[in-house]
C-alpha positions in Angstrom: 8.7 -5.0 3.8 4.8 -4.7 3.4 2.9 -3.4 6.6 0.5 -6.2 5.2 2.9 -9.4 5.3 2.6 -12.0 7.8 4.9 -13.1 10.2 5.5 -16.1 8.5 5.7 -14.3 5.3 8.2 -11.2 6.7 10.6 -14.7 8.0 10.5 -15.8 4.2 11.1 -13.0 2.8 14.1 -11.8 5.3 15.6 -15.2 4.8 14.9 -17.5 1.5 18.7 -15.9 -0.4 20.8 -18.4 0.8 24.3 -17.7 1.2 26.9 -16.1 -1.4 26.6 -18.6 -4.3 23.6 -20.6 -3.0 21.5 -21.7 -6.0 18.2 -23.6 -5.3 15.9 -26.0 -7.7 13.4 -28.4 -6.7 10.7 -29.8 -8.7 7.4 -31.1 -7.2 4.9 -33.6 -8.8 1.4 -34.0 -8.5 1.2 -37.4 -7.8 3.4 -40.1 -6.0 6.5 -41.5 -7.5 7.0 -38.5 -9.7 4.0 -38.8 -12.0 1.6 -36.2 -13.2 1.9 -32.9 -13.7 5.5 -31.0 -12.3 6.6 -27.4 -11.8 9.9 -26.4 -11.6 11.2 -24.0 -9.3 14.2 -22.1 -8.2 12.7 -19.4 -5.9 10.1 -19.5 -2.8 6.9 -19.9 -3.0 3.4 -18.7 -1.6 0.9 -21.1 -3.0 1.9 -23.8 -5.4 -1.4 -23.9 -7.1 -0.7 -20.6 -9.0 2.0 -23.3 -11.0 -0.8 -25.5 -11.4 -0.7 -27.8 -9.1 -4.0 -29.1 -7.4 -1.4 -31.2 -5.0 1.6 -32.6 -4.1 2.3 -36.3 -4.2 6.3 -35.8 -4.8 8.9 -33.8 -4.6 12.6 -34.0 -6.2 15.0 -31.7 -4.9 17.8 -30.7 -7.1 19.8 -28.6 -5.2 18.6 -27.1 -1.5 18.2 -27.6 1.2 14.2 -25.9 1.4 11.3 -25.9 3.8 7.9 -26.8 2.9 4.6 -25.2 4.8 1.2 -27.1 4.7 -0.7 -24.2 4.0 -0.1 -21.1 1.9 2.0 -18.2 2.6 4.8 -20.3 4.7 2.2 -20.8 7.3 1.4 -24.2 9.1 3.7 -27.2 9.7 7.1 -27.0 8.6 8.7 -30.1 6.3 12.5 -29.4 6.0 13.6 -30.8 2.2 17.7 -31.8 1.5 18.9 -32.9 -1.5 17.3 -35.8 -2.6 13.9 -38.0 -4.0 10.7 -37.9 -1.9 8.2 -40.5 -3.6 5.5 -39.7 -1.4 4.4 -37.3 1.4 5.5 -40.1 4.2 9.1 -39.4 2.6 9.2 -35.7 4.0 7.0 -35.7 7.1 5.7 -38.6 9.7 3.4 -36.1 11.4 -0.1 -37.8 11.7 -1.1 -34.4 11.4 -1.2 -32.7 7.8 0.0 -34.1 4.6 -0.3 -31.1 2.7 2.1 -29.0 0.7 1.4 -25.8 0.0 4.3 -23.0 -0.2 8.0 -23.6 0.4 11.1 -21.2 0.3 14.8 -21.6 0.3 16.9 -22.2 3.2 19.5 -20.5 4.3 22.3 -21.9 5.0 25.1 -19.4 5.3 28.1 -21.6 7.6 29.8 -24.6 7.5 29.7 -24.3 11.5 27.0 -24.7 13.5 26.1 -24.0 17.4 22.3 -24.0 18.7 21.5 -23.2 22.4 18.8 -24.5 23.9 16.9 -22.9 26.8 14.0 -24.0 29.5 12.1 -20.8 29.9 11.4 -18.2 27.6 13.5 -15.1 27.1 16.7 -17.2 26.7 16.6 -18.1 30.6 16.2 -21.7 33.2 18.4 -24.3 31.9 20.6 -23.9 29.0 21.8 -26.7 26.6 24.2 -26.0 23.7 25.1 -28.0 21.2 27.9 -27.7 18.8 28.5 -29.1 15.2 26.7 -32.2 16.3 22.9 -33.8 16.1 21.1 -34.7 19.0 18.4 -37.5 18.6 17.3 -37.4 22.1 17.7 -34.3 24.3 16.5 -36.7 27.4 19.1 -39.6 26.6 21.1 -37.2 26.8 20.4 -35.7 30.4 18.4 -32.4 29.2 14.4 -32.0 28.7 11.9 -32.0 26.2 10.6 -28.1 27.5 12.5 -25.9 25.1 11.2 -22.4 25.9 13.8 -20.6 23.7 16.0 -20.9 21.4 19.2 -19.4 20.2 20.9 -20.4 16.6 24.0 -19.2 16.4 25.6 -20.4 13.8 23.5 -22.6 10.9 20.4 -23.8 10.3 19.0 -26.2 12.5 15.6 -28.4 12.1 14.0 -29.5 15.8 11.1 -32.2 16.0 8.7 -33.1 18.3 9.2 -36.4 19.4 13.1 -38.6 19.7 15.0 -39.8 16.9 13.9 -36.9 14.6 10.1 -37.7 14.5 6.8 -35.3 14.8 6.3 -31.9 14.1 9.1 -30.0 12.4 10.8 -26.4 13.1 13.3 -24.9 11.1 16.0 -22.7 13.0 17.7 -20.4 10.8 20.4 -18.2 12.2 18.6 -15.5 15.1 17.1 -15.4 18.8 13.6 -17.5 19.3 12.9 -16.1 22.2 9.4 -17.8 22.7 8.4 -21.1 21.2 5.2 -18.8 19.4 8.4 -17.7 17.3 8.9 -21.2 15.6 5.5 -21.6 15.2 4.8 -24.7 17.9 1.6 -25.3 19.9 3.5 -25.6 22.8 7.7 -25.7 24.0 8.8 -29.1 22.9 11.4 -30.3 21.1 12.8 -33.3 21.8 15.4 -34.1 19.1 17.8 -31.2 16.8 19.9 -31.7 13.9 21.7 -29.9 11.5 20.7 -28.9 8.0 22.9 -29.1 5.3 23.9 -27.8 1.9 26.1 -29.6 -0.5 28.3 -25.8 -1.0 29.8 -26.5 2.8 29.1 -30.0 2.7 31.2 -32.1 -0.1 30.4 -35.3 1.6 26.7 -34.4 2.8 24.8 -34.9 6.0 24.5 -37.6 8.3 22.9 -40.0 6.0 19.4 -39.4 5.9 17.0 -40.2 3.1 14.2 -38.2 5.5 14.2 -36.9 9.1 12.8 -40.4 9.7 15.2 -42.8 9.4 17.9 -40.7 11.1 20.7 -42.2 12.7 23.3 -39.6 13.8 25.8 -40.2 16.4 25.9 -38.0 19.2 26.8 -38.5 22.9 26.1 -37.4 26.8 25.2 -33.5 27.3 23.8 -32.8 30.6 21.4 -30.2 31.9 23.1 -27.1 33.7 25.5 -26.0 31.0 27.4 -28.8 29.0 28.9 -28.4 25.4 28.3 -31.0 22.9 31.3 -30.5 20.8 32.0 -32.7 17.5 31.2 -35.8 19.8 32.8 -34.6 22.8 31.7 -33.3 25.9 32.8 -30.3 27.9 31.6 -28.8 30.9 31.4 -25.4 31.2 30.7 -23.0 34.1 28.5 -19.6 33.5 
């Protein structure tokens, strides 16, 4: 690893293999509905201009799932991209904020399990939420909070937004300890909905059904503050 890599370039590079048999292939276009000029790709990316691309209108992915960065190097705001057609930028962000794309790597999903704790403070401390091979839309409908200080994935990959029902700002948890919300890249320690990413190698059937994060409609039930379990739509407590 270069001395000279960024932090969001070290991430990339530690994590854009996938698991064993993983292949990846998206193709973006320059201008909405799949028009213009495209470039194929199978690997990450730093800067899609050096394929020729002056923009990115649309985006077809092939086989996945991949995250998108607004800016080069895997830098900026984070646009998680599953299997599927994106006809315009709307399609794979509702941030106000940016609707660029600029760089994008593979994802790495390496489990057909996953389990994501959630914590109030930083350094993995305060209250602690974890969920379990389930999405979340709201963590306050479902008695927690939208500070999330740290985070731990334990198993998956895991995309966190902003605002309810899968909305705002993305941030993409691949397996490791997030010990400060500077670590996913966020202005400040919110999150206020999680889901699970998936990949079409664990799962046959697919995801909940989502075009994009913004129509989500996952089912998901009660988990309390303290330390509840949100377990395949059931609800344990558990004492530390």
């Amino acid at each position: 690893m270069s001395e000279q890599q960024s932090a969001p370039e070290q991430l990339a590079a530690g994590k854009s293999q996938g698991g064993a048999g993983a292949t990846y292939k998206v193709v973006l276009f320059e201008f909405e509905n799949f028009q213009g000029r495209k470039a194929e790709f199978s690997a990450e990316c730093k800067d899609v201009s050096e394929k020729g691309l002056e923009k990115v209108g649309s985006v077809l992915v092939e086989s996945g799932p991949w995250v998108g960065y607004d800016r080069q190097g895997f830098a900026g705001e984070q646009f998680v991209l599953e299997k599927g057609e994106y006809p315009r930028w709307d399609t794979w962000t509702n941030s106000q904020y940016s609707y660029s794309f600029w760089s994008m790597r593979p994802l790495k999903v390496d489990s057909a399990e996953h389990k994501l704790h959630l914590f109030e403070s930083p350094g993995f401390t305060g209250k602690k939420m974890e969920i379990v091979d389930d999405d979340v839309p709201s963590l306050w409908g479902h008695g927690f909070q939208d500070r999330v200080a740290s985070v731990k994935a334990l198993n998956g990959t895991w995309v966190g937004y902003m605002y309810p029902g899968y909305r705002g700002r993305q941030y993409v948890f691949e397996r490791g300890d997030f010990k400060h919300w500077n670590d996913w890249d966020s202005p400040a320690p919110q999150i206020q909905s999680v889901r699970r990413v998936r990949d079409m190698q664990w799962h046959k059937r697919g995801a909940c059904p989502l075009p994009h994060p913004n129509h989500g409609k996952c089912c998901s039930r009660l988990v309390r503050s303290a330390m509840y379990v949100l377990v395949a739509n059931k609800v344990c407590l558990t004492r530390n």
